[in-house]
C-alpha positions in Angstrom: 127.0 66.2 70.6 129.2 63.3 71.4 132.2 62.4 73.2 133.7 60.2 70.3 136.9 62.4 69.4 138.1 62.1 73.9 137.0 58.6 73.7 139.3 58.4 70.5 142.2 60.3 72.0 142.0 58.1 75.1 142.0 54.9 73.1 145.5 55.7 72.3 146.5 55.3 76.4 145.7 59.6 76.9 144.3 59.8 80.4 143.5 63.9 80.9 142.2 64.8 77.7 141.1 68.3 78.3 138.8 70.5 75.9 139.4 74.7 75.9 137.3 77.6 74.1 137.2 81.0 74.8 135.0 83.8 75.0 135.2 87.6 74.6 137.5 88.0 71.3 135.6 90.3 69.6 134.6 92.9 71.7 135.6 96.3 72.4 135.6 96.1 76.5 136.7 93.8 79.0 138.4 90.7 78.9 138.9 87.4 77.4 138.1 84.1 79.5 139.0 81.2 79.0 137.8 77.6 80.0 139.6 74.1 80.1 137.1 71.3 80.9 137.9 67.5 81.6 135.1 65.0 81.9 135.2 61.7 83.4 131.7 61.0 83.0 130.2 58.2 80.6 127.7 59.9 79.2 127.0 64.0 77.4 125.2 65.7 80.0 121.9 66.6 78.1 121.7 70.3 76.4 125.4 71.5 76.3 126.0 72.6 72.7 128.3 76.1 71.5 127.5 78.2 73.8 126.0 80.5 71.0 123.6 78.6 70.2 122.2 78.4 73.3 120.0 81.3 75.2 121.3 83.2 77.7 119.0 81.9 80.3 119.6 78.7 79.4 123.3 79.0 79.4 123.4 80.3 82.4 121.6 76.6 84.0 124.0 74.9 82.2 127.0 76.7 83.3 125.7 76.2 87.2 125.1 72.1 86.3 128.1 71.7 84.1 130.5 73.4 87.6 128.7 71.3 89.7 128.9 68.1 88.3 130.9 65.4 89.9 132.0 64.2 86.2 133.3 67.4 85.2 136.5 69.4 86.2 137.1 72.8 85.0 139.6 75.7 85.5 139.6 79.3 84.4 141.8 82.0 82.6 140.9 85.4 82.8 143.1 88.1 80.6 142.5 91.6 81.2 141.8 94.6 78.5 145.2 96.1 79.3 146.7 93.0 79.1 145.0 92.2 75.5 146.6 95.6 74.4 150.0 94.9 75.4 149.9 91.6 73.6 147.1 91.5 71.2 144.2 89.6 71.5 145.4 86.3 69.8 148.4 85.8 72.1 145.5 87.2 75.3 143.0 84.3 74.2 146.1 82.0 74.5 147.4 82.7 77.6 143.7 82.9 78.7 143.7 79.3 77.8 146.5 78.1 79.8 145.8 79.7 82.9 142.8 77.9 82.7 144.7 74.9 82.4 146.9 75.5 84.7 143.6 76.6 87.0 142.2 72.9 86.5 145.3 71.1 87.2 146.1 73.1 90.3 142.8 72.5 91.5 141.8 68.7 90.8 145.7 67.8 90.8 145.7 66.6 87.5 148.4 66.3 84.6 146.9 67.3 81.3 148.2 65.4 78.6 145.9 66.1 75.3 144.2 68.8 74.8 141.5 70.2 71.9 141.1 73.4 71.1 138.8 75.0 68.6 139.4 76.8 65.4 143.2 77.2 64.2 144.5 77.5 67.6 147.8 76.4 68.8 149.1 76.7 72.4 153.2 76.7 72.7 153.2 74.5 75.4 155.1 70.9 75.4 151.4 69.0 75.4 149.9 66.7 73.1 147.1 68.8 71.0 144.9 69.1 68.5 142.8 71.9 66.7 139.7 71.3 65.2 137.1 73.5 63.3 134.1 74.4 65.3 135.5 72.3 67.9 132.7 73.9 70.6 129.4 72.5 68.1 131.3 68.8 68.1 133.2 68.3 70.7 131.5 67.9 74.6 134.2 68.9 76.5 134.8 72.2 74.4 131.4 73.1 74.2 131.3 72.6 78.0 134.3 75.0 77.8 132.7 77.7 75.7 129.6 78.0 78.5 131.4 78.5 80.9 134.1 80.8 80.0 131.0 83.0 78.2 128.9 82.5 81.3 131.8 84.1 83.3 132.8 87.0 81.0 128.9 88.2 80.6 129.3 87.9 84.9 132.0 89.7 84.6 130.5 92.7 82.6 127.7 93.1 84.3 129.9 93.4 87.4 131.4 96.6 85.6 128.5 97.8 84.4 128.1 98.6 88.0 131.6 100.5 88.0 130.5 102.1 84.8 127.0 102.5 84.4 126.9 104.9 81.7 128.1 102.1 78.6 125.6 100.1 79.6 127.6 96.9 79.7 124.8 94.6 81.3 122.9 94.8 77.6 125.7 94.3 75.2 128.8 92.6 77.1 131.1 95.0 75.5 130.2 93.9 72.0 129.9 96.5 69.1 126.6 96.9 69.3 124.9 100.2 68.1 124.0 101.2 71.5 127.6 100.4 72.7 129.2 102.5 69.8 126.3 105.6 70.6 128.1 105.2 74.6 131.1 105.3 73.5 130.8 108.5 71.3 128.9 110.7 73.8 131.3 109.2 77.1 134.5 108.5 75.1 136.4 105.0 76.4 136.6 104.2 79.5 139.6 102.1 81.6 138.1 98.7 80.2 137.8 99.9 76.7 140.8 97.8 74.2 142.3 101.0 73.2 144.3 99.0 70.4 140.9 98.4 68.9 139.1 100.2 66.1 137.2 102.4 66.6 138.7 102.7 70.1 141.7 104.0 69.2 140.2 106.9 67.5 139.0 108.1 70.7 141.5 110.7 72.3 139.4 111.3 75.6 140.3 108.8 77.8 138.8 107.9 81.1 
């Protein structure tokens, strides 16, 4: 884990060069988060890799160091199960993305002006960008990203797993686990089920 590809984009006279990932596309329940990161520090802070390839204990001290740092700004985008129906999830993992980019400029007011994203994806916005493959195993600022946006979703289900005990959310996140699939057959879906999801949408009892 380096920070040659920022150092790269800011040799070119790019100030804000901001990293994004998300977290939560694949599952059946609850939302996607998003995370924009910017670092100003010199130096990788020591552990931050994809955030699945690290435990979740260990994630979890990164995440807390990685908010707290005085190198590192951050802002969040949180799109809603409802919301990822209406639109899809690729279009919800966007705009996921740039309210957390949005959420970092309001906060730290700051002007993003490059930005790397992982995978394929593409934000319509009228910012300099760039996409690269498994952008969150080689790049800091998006690996920083994913830990944090997955950090904050897995808070955020086991927040409703309080609401709705019976799926059992704390244990799977919302994932298609076994266990999460035997829930869902013997409860039917509940309101943060993705009812445009398979096998979701096979369900017709709806909380």
């Amino acid at each position: 884990m380096n920070l040659n590809e920022e150092n790269r984009i800011k040799k070119q006279g790019f100030k804000y060069v901001i990293g994004l990932d998300e977290a939560g596309r694949g599952p059946l329940a609850g939302p996607v988060v998003a995370a924009a990161v910017y670092y100003k520090g010199k130096d990788v802070i020591l552990g931050v890799n994809d955030s699945k390839q690290i435990s979740p204990k260990k994630r979890e001290e990164l995440s807390f160091k990685l908010t707290n740092h005085p190198c590192v700004m951050w802002g969040l985008g949180v799109i809603s199960s409802r919301d990822i129906d209406k639109i899809n999830i690729l279009e919800a993992s966007k705009l996921a993305m740039q309210k957390a980019l949005l959420d970092l400029e309001t906060k730290y007011k700051i002007k993003a002006d490059y930005l790397i994203l992982d995978g394929k994806m593409k934000l319509d916005i009228p910012i300099n960008q760039v996409s690269i493959i498994k952008a969150d195993e080689k790049i800091f600022s998006c690996s920083a990203a994913s830990i944090i946006a997955k950090v904050t979703r897995d808070m955020i289900m086991v927040k409703m797993s309080k609401k709705y005990p019976e799926y059992l959310f704390e244990k799977h996140k919302g994932y298609g686990t076994r266990l999460h699939l035997e829930m869902i057959k013997k409860y039917g879906p509940c309101a943060i089920h993705r009812k445009s999801f398979k096998p979701i949408k096979s369900f017709d009892k709806m909380d």
